[in-house]
C-alpha positions as CSV (number, residue, x, y, z in Angstrom):
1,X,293.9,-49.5,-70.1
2,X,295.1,-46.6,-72.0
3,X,296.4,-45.8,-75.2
4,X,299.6,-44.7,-73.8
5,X,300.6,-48.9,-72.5
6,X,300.6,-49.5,-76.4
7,X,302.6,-46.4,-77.6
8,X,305.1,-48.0,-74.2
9,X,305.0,-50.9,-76.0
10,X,306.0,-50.1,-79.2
11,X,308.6,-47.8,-78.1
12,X,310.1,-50.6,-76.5
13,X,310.1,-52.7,-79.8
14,X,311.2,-50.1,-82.1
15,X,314.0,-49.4,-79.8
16,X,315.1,-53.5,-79.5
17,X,314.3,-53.9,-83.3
18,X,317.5,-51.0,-84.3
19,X,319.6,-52.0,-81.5
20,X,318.9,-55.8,-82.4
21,X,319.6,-55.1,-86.1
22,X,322.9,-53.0,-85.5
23,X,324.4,-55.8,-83.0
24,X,323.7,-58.1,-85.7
25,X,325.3,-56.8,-88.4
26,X,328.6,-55.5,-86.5
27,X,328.9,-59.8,-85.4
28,X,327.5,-59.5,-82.2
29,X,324.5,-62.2,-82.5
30,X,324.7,-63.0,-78.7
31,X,324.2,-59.7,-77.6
32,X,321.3,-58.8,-79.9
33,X,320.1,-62.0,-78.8
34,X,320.4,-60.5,-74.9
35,X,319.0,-57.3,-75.9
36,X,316.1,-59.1,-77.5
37,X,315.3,-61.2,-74.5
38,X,315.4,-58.0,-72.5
39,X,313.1,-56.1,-74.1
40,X,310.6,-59.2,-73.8
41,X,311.5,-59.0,-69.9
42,X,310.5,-55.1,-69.7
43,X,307.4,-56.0,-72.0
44,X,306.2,-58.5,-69.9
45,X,306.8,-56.7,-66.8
46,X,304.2,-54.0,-68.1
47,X,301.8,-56.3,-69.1
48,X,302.0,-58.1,-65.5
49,X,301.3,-55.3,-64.2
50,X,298.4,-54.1,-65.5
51,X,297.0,-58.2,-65.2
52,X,297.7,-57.9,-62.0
53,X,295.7,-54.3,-61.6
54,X,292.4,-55.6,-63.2
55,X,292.6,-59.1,-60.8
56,X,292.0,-56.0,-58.3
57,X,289.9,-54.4,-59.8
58,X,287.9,-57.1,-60.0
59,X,288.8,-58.7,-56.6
60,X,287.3,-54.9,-55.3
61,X,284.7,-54.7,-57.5
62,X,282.6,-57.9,-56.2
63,X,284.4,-58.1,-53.2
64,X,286.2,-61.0,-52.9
């Protein structure tokens, strides 16, 4: 896992924390709600996927 994932990550919530906070306060609430949920999406997405590289890392490491 690298270092770079986490700076990823918190790119991603810096980016949804402004864009959530200027939707909020121009009366949008839905769509900072939307944005919000997105970002979790993207998050998640890279966290799958690096679950899903160490299952096969492990799954070729003992060879299962």
């Amino acid at each position: 896992m690298d270092v770079d994932l986490i700076f990823r990550i918190a790119a991603v919530g810096i980016l949804v924390s402004v864009l959530n906070q200027v939707l909020a306060r121009s009366g949008r609430e839905e769509q900072a709600t939307m944005v919000t949920l997105a970002g979790l999406v993207v998050v998640l997405m890279m966290v799958v996927q690096q679950i899903s590289d160490l299952f096969q890392l492990v799954e070729d490491l003992f060879g299962l």
